[in-house]
N, C-alpha and C positions, 0 to 999 in steps of 0.2 A: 900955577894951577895945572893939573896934570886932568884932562879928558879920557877918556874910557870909550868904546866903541859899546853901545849897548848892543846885545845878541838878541835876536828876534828865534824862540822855538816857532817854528811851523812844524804842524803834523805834516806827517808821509800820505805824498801823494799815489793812493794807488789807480792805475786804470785797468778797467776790465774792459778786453776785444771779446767778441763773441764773435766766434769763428764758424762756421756751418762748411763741413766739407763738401767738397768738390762733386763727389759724387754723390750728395744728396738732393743738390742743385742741377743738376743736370739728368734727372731723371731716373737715377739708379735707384731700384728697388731692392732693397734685401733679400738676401735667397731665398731667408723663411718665408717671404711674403708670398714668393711669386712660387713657391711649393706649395704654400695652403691655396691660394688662388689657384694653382692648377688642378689641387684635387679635387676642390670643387668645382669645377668645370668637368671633369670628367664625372663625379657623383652628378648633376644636374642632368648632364646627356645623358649617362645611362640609364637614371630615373625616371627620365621622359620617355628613352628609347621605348622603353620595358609596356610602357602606357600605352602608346602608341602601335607597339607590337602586337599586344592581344588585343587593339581596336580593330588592329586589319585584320586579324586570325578569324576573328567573330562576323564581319563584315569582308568577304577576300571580296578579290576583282579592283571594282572602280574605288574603292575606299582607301585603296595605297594614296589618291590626286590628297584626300583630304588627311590624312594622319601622319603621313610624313611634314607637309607645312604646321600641323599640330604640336607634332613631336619636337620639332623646333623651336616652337613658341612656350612651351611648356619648358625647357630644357634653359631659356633665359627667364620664366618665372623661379624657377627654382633656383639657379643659379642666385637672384636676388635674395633669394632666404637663406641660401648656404653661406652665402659672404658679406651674410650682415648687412643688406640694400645696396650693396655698390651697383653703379650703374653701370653697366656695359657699352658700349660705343658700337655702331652698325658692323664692327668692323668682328666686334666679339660677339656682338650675337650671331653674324654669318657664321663666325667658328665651331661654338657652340651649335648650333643649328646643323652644323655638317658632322657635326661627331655625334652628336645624336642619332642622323640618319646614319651613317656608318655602321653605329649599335644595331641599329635596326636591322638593317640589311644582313648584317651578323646574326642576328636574331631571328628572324626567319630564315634565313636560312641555314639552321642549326635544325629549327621544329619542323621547317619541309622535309631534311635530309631524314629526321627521325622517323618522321611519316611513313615517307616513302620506304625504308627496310623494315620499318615493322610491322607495315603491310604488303610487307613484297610488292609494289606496285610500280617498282621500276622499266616491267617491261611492259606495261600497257601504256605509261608516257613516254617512252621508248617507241611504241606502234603511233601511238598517237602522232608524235612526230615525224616519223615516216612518211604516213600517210596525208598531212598537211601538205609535206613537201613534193608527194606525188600528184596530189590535187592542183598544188600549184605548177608543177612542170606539165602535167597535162593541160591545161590553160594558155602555157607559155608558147607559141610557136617558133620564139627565135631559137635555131641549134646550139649555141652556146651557154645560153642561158639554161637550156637543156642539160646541157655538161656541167652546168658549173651547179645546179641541181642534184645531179647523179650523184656526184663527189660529196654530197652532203651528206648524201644515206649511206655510205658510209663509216665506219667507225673513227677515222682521223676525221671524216668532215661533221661530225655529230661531236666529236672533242673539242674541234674549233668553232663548230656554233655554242657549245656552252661557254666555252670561255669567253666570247666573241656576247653573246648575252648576262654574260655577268658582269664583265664592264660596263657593259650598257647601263644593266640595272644598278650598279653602285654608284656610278656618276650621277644617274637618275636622283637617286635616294638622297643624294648628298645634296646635289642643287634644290630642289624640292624643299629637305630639313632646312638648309640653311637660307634659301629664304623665307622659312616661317622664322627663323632664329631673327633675320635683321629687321622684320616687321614687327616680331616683337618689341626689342630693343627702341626703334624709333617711336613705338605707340607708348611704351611704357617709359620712356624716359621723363623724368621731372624738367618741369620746367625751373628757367632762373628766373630769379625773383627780380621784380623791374629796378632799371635802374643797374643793372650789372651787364 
């Protein structure tokens, strides 16, 4: 009697790996992504800037302390409706916040500079300054202090106090915006849900 090996079909084993690259895992964002997220960050600030700009126009002086920390906080509302609710981390709403006041600061000083030649009024802020400086050096009794006065009213030391105040005022503007940006950002952030 002759035996046979019976043959067993089994169907084909397939397996499926699901693979997730490398740099998905590890934090890497798509250009497209971090292109659209950046233009809206820049539309945000400059929408705010713009807000904030003819608040101070209409209100000058002390209203710069409040419309710059405004213009920040404005600039991460928006931000939230330009990119669809994401939420910003303190770290972007400072960002935000600074590039807004940067707008700003841009921003006025575009419509000072217009002011100012369309009304020829350059050389009466011109005297104006002058005569601050000579108020104050008349007050001053130290001799150096005196000097270093004199050299103001001059037209290099009148070059280097503008430049010397426009630093001033854009670091101002920028700190100011951006911490209205990161005050936004922590007051408006969603809480997580318990348990996470």
């Amino acid at each position: 009697m002759r035996s046979t090996a019976k043959e067993y079909l089994r169907p084909p084993v397939t397996v499926a790996v699901e693979v997730t690259p490398a740099f998905l895992t590890a934090g890497y964002v798509p250009k497209k992504t971090r292109n659209t997220d950046a233009r809206s960050e820049l539309r945000a600030a400059f929408y705010a800037a713009i807000v904030a700009a003819v608040l101070s126009l209409i209100q000058p002086g002390g209203a710069l302390i409040l419309t710059l920390p405004l213009g920040g906080f404005l600039s991460v509302l928006l931000y939230r409706r330009l990119s669809f609710g994401s939420e910003p981390s303190l770290k972007t709403g400072f960002r935000l916040g600074a590039i807004s006041g940067l707008f700003i600061f841009g921003l006025l000083i575009i419509v000072i500079a217009a002011w100012t030649l369309a009304f020829h009024s350059e050389a009466d802020a011109h005297a104006q300054v002058i005569q601050v400086i000579q108020q104050a050096q008349a007050r001053n009794p130290d001799p150096q202090a005196r000097q270093t006065m004199e050299y103001l009213t001059t037209p290099q030391g009148m070059a280097f106090l503008m430049v010397v105040g426009f630093v001033f005022m854009g670091v101002l503007f920028v700190l100011l915006s951006g911490l209205g940006g990161a005050i936004s950002a922590s007051l408006l952030r969603r809480k997580a849900p318990p348990g996470q």
